[in-house]
C-alpha positions as CSV (number, residue, x, y, z in Angstrom):
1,X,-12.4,10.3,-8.5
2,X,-10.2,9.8,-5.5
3,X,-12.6,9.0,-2.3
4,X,-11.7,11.0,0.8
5,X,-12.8,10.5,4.5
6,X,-13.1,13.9,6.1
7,X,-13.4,13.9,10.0
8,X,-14.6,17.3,10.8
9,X,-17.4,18.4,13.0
10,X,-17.1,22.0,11.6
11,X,-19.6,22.5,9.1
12,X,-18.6,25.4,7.2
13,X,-15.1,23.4,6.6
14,X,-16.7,20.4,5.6
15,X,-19.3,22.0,3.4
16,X,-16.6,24.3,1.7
17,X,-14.3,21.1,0.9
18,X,-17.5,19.2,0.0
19,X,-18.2,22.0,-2.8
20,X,-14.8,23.0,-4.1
21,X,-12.6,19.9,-3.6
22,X,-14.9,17.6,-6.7
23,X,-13.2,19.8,-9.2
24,X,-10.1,18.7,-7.8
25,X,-10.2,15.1,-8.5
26,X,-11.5,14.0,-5.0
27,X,-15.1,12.9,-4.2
28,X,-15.5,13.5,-0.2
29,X,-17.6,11.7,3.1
30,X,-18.1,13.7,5.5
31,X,-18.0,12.2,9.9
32,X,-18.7,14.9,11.8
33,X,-17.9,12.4,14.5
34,X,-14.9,9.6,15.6
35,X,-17.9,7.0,15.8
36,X,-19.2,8.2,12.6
37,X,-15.4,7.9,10.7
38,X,-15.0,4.7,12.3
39,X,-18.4,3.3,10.8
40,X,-17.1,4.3,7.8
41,X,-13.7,3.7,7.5
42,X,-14.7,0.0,8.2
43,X,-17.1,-0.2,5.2
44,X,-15.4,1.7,2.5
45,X,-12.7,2.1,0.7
46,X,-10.7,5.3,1.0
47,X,-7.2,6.7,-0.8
48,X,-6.8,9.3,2.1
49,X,-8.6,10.3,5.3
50,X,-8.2,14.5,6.8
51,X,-8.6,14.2,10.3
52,X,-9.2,16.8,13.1
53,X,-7.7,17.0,16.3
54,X,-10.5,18.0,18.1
55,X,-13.8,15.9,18.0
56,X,-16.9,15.7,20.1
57,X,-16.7,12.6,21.1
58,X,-12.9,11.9,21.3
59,X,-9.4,12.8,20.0
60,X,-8.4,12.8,16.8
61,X,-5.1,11.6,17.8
62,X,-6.8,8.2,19.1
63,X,-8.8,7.5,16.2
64,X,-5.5,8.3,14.4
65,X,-3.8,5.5,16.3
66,X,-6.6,3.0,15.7
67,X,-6.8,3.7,11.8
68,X,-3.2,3.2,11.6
69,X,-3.4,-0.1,13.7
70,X,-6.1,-1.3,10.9
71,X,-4.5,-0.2,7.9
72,X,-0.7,0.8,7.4
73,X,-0.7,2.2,4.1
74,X,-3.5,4.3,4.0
75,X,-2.8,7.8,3.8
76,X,-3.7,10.3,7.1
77,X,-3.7,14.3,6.9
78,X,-4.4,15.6,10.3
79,X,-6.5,19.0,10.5
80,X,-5.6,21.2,13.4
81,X,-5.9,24.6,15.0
82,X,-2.9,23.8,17.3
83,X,0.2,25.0,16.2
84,X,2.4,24.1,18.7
85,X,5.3,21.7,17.9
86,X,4.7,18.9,20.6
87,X,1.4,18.4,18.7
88,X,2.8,18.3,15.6
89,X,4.9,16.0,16.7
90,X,2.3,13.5,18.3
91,X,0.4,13.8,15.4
92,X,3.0,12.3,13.7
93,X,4.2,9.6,15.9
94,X,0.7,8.2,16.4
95,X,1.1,7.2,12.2
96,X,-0.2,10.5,10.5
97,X,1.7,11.4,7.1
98,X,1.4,14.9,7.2
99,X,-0.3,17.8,9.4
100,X,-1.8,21.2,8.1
101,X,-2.4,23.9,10.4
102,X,-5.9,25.7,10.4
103,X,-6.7,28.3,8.5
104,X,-5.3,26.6,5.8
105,X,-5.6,27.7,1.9
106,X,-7.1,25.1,-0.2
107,X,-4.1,25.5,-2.5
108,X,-1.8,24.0,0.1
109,X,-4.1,21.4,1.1
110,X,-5.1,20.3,-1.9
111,X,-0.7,20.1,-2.8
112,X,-0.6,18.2,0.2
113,X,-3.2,15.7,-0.6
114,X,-2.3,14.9,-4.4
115,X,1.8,14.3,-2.6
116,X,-0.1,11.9,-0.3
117,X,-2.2,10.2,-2.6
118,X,0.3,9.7,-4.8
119,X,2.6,8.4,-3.0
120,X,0.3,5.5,-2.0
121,X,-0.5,4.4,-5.8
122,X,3.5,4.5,-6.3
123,X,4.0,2.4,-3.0
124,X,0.8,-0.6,-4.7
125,X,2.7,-0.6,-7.5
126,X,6.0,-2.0,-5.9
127,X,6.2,-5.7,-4.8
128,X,9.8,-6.3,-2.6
129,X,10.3,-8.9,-0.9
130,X,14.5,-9.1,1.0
131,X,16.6,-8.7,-2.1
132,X,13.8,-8.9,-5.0
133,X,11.6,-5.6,-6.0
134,X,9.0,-5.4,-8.7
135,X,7.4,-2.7,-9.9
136,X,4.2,-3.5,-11.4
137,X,3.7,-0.1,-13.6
138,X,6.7,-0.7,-15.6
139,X,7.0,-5.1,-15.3
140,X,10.3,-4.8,-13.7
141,X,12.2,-6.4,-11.4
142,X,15.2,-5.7,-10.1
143,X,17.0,-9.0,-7.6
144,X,19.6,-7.5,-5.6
145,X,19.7,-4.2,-7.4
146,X,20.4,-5.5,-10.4
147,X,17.9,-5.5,-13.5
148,X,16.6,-9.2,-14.3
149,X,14.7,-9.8,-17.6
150,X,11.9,-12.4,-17.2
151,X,9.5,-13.7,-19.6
152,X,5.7,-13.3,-18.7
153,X,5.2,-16.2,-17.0
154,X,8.4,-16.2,-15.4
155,X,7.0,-13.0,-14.2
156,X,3.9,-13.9,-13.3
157,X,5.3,-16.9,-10.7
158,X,8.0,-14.7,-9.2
159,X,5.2,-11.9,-8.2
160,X,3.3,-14.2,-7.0
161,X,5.8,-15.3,-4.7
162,X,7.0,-11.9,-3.8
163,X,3.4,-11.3,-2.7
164,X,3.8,-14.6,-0.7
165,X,7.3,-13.8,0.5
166,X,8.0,-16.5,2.8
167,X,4.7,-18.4,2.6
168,X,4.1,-21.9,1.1
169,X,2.6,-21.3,-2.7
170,X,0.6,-24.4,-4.1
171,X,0.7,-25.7,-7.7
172,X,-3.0,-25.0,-7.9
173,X,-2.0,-21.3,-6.7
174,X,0.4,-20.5,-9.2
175,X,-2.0,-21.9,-11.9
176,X,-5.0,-20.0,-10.7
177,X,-2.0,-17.0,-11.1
178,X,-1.7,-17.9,-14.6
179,X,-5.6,-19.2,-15.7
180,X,-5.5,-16.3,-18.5
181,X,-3.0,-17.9,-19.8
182,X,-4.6,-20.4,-22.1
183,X,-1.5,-22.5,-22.8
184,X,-0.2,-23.2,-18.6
185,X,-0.5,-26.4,-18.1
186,X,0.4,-27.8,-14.4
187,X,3.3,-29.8,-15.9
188,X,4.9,-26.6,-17.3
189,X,5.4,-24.8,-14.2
190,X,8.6,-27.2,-13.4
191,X,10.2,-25.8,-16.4
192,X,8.7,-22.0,-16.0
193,X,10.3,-21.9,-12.5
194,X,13.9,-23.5,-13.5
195,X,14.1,-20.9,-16.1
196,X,13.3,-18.5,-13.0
197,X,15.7,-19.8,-10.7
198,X,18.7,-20.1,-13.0
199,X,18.3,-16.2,-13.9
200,X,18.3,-15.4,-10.3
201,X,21.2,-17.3,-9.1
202,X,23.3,-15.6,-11.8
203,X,22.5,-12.8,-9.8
204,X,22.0,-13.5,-6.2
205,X,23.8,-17.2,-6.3
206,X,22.2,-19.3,-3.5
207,X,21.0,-16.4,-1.7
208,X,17.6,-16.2,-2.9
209,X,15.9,-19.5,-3.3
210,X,12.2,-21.1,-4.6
211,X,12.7,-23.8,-2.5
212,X,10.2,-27.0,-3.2
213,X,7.9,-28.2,-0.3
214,X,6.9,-31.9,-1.0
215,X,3.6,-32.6,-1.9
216,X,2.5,-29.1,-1.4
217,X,4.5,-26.2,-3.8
218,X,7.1,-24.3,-3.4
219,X,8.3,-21.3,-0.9
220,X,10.1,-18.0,-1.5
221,X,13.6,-17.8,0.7
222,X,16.2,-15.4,0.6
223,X,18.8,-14.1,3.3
224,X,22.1,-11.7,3.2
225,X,23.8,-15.2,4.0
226,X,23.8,-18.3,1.3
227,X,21.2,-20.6,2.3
């Protein structure tokens, strides 16, 4: 089941979504408090947080704010009896996704929250990094918006580096990448990654580089300019 943070001091909302929303896919924790969600959001994992405007002890637009400062990808539904636009608009300029006006029908909210939720599993799936993007549900990757085949452990290195993008990768790294891989052995990597770069500079040219850091590994560049 999905796991839900819902900030809401109203009890007859939070015991009505506690009963019906299980049989929707989504297993709920209930903070009746902005002390309370924070405690939480801080030791759990969440796919998606409702949050109310109007707390006891503080705004849900502040807690809003430092949730988003904390984590950028997790998604934030804000719960509110307002219905004016300049609260709308705050809501969603402060990092919230989406905003539901109360009463709400749990049809709509539950539509809202599978868009939401969804869209966060699509956006861990992509890697991107300047010109390169790989999607991880399908193995592809695309360099410069072009479709580039790689074999598996040609694979393997470039995500790795993606994930890195910019960073200085060890050898020791890349083979910890590929320890399932029963047959990697250190010396192979040389030839794994000039397989790698020659298929990307028949697409990008010297615009996208694994450039080689002495004595340490190797480091990700790319720029709209040849480097």
């Amino acid at each position: 089941m999905k796991q839900i943070l819902l900030v809401e001091d109203d009890p007859m909302i939070g015991q009505t979504l506690v009963l019906s929303l299980p049989y929707r896919g989504y297993d709920l924790k209930v903070a009746e408090s902005a002390a309370r969600a924070s405690a939480l959001f801080d030791n759990m994992i969440f796919d998606l947080i409702l949050l109310d405007v109007q707390l006891p002890d503080g705004s849900g637009f502040d807690l809003c704010r430092i949730i988003r400062d904390k984590d950028r990808l997790i998604p934030i539904l804000m719960l509110s009896a307002r219905t004016d636009e300049p609260s709308v608009v705050k809501g969603l300029s402060l990092g919230a996704d989406d905003y539901i006006r109360k009463p709400f029908g749990l049809g709509e909210l539950t539509a809202r929250m599978d868009r939401l939720v969804g869209r966060k599993l699509l956006h861990e799936n992509i890697l991107s990094y300047r010109m390169i993007t790989i999607d991880q549900s399908g193995r592809t990757v695309h360099v410069d918006g072009q479709l580039i085949h790689l074999g598996k452990r040609e694979y393997v290195i470039l995500s790795f580096l993606v994930k890195r993008g910019g960073e200085v990768v060890t050898r020791e790294e890349i083979l910890d990448a590929l320890s399932d891989d029963a047959e990697m052995f250190d010396r192979t990597i040389d030839s794994h990654l000039s397989h790698l770069r020659k298929k990307i500079r028949e697409i990008a040219g010297n615009r996208i580089r694994i450039q080689p850091i002495y004595g340490v590994g190797y480091r990700l560049e790319a720029g709209d300019e040849p480097l």
